[in-house]
C-alpha positions as CSV (number, residue, x, y, z in Angstrom):
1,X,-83.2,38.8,-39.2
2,X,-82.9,35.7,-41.5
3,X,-81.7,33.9,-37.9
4,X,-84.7,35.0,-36.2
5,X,-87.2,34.2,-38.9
6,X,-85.6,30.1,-39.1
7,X,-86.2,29.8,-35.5
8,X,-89.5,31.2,-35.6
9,X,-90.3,28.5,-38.6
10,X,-88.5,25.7,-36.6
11,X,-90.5,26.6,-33.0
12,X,-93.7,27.1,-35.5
13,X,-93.0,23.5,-36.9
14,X,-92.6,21.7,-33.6
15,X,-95.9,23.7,-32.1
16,X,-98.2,22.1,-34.9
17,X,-96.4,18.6,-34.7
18,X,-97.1,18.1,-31.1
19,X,-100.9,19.9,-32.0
20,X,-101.2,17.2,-35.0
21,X,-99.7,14.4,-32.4
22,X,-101.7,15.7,-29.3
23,X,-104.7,15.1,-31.7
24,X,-103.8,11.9,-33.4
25,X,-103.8,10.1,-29.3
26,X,-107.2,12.2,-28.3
27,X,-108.2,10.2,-31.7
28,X,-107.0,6.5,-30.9
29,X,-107.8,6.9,-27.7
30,X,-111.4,7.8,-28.4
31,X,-111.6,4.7,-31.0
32,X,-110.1,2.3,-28.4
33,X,-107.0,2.0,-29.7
34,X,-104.2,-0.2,-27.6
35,X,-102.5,2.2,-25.2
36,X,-99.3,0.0,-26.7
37,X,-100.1,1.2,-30.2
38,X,-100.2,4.4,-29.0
39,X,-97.3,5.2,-27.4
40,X,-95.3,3.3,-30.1
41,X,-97.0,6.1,-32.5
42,X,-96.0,8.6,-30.4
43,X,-92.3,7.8,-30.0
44,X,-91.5,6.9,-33.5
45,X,-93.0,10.5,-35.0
46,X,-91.3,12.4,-31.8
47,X,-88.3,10.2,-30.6
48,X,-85.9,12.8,-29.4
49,X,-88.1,14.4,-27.1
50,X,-89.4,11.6,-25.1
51,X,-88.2,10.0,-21.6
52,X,-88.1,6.9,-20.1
53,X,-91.3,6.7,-17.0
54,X,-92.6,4.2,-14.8
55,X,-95.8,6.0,-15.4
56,X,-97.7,4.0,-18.3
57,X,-100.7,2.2,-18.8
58,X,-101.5,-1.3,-17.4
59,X,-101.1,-2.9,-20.6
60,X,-97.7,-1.3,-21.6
61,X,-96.5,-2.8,-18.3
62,X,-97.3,-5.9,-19.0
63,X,-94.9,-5.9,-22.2
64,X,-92.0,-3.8,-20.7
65,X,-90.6,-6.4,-18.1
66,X,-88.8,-9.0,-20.5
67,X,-85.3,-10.8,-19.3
68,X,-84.5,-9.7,-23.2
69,X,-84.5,-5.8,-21.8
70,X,-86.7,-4.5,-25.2
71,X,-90.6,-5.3,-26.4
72,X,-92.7,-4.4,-29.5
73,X,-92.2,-1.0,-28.7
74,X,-88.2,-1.4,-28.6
75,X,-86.5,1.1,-26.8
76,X,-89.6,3.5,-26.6
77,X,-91.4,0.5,-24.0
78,X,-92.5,2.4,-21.2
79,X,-91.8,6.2,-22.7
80,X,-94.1,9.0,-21.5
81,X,-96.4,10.4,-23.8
82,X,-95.5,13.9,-22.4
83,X,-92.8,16.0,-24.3
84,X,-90.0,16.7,-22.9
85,X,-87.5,19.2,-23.9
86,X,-83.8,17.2,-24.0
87,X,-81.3,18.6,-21.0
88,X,-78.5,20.2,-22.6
89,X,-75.0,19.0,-20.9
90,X,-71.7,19.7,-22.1
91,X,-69.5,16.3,-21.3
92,X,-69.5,13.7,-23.8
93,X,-68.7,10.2,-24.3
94,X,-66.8,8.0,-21.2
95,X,-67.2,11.5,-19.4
96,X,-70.9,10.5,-18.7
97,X,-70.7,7.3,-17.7
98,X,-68.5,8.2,-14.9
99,X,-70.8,10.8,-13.7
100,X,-73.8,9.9,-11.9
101,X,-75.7,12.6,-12.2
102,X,-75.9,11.8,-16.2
103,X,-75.3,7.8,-16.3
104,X,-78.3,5.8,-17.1
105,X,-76.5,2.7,-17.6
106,X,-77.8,0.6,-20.2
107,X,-80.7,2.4,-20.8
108,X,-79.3,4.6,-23.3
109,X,-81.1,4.3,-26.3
110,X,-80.0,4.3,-30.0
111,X,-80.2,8.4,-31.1
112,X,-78.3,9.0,-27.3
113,X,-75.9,6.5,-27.8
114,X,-74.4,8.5,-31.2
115,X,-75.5,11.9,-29.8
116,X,-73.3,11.5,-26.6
117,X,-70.9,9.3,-28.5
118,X,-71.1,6.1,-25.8
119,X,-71.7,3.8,-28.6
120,X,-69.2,1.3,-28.1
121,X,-68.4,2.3,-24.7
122,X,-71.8,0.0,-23.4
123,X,-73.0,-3.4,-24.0
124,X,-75.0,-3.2,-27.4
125,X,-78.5,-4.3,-25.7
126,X,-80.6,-1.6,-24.7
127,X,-82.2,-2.1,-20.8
128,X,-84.6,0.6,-19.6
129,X,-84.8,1.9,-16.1
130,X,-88.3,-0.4,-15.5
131,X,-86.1,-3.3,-15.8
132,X,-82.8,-2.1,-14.4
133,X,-84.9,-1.3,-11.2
134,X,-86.0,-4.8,-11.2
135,X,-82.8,-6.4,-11.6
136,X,-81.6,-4.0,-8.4
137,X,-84.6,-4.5,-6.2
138,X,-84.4,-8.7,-6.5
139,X,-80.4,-8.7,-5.9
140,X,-81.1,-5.9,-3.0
141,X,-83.9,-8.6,-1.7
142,X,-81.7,-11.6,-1.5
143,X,-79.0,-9.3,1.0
144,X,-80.3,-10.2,5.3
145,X,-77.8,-7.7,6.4
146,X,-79.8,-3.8,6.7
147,X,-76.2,-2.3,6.2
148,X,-75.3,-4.4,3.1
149,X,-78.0,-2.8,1.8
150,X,-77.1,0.3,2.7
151,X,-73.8,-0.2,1.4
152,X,-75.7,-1.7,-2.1
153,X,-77.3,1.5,-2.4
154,X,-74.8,3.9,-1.9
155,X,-72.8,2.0,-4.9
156,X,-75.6,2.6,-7.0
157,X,-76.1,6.2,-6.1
158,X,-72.1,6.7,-6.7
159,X,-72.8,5.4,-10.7
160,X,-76.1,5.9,-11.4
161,X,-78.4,8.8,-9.5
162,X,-81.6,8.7,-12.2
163,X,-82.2,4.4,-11.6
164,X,-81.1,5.2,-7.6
165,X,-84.3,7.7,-7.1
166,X,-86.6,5.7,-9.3
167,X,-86.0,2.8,-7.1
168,X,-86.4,5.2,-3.9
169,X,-89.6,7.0,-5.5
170,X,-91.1,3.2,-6.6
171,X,-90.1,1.4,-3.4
172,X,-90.0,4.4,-0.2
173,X,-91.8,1.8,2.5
174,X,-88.4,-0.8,1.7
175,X,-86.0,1.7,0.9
176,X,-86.4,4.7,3.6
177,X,-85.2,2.3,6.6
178,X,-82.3,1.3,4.7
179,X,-81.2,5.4,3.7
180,X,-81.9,6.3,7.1
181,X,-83.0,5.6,10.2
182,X,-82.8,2.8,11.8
183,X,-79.8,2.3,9.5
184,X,-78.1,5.7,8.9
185,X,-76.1,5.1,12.3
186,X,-74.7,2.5,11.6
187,X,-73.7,3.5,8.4
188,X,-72.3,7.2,10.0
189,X,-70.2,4.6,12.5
190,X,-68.6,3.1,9.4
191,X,-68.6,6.0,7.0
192,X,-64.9,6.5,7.6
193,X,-63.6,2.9,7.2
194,X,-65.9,2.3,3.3
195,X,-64.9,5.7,2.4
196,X,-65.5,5.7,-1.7
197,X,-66.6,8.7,-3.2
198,X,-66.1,12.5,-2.2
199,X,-70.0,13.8,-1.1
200,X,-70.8,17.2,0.5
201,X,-68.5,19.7,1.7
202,X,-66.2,19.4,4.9
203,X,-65.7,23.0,6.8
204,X,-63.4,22.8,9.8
205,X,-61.9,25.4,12.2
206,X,-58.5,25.2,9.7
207,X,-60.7,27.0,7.2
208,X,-61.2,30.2,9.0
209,X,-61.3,33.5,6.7
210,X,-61.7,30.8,3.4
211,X,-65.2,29.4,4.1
212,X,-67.0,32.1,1.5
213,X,-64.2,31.4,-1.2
214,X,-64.5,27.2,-0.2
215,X,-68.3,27.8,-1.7
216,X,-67.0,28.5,-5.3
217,X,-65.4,25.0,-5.0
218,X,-69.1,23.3,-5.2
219,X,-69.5,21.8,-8.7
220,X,-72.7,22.9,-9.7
221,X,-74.3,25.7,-10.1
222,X,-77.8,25.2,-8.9
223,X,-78.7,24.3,-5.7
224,X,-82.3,24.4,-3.9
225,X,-81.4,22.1,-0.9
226,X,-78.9,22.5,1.6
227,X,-78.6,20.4,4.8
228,X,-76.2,21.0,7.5
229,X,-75.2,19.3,10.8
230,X,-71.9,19.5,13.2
231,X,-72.0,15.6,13.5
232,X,-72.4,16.5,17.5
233,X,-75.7,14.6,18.3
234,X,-75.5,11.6,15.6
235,X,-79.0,9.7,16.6
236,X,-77.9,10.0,20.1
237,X,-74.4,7.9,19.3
238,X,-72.7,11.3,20.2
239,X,-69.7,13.3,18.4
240,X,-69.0,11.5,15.4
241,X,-67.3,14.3,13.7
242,X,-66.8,13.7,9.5
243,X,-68.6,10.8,9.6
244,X,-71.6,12.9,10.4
245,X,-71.8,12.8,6.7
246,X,-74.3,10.2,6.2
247,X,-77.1,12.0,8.0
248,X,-76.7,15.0,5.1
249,X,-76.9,12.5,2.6
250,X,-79.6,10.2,3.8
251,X,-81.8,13.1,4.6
252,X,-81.1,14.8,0.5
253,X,-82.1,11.3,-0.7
254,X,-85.3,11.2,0.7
């Protein structure tokens, strides 16, 4: 009983601080107050619950980008006003920045950094994903060669997913060639000589009467997506057989 009535204060508690904060913004916002001011209100009263977003006003932008990676809004520059409740993950320290799925690079900011214990294990400055993206998108745009850029990308979905979809998301026109086609065959012709990092599942005639026990072998829990080929019919360049693989994973990226 005692249990139930602490959470009920502690859910009561955070309902009327985002009512109070969800009314201080309607309030600055109606006196003209800088968007900048704003959302450095915002993330200072409510810091653990915010994400990084490439969504902001004009005027935030215009402050975000800096070669020094932080502004007058320090690591909250370019934050979404929206709350967000934190993703709960169970692997700490080193453990996430070998995972891609959880690795934001540099962009962890100060409260993550001790929460997840990575302090120490980054450089000290603190670079968001608006900059990161940047960085990426000018090296990417100084490569000629369509499957060095291929190549690029793959690297950076293999250690960082989060800043490899904002740049797809931000960029689809430049970056959907380069993922697929007219690129993706060349890439499935090569797939088996730049081999790097396990991706998909492989079923093959060998694996008769184990396929529906092979499934439990998937990492993670939750899927919504599954794509399938036979690698028969490769954008017409016939049987390529594994190295089919890059048509699955091109076609999940976009």
């Amino acid at each position: 009983g005692k249990l139930t009535r602490r959470a009920g204060v502690r859910n009561n508690y955070r309902s009327t601080m985002l009512t109070m904060l969800s009314n201080f913004l309607a309030s600055a916002s109606s006196r003209g107050a800088p968007a900048r001011a704003r959302a450095s209100s915002l993330a200072t009263i409510g810091s653990r619950g915010f994400s990084t977003s490439s969504a902001t006003s004009s005027s935030v932008d215009e402050d975000v980008h800096s070669e020094e990676g932080l502004t007058h809004d320090g690591e909250w520059a370019g934050c979404t006003r929206r709350f967000l409740p934190p993703i709960k993950i169970a692997v700490r320290g080193a453990d996430i920045l070998t995972n891609p799925l959880f690795n934001k690079g540099t962009a962890f900011k100060s409260g993550e950094r001790d929460r997840l214990r990575v302090r120490g294990l980054l450089p000290p400055r603190i670079v968001n994903l608006e900059l990161q993206k940047e960085r990426f998108m000018k090296t990417l745009r100084e490569e000629e060669s369509m499957i060095r850029k291929n190549i690029m990308l793959e690297d950076l979905h293999d250690r960082n997913e989060t800043l490899y979809h904002r740049v797809i998301i931000d960029h689809i026109e430049e970056i959907a060639p380069l993922i697929y086609t007219p690129t993706v065959g060349q890439a499935c012709k090569e797939f088996g000589s730049r081999y790097r990092r396990p991706r998909g599942m492989y079923f093959t005639e060998e694996d008769r009467g184990q396929m529906a026990a092979m499934i439990y072998n998937w990492p993670l829990p939750d899927v919504h997506v599954v794509v399938v080929t036979d690698g028969s019919r490769i954008l017409g360049l016939g049987d390529l057989g594994a190295q089919g693989m890059g048509i699955p994973i091109g076609k999940l990226s976009l």
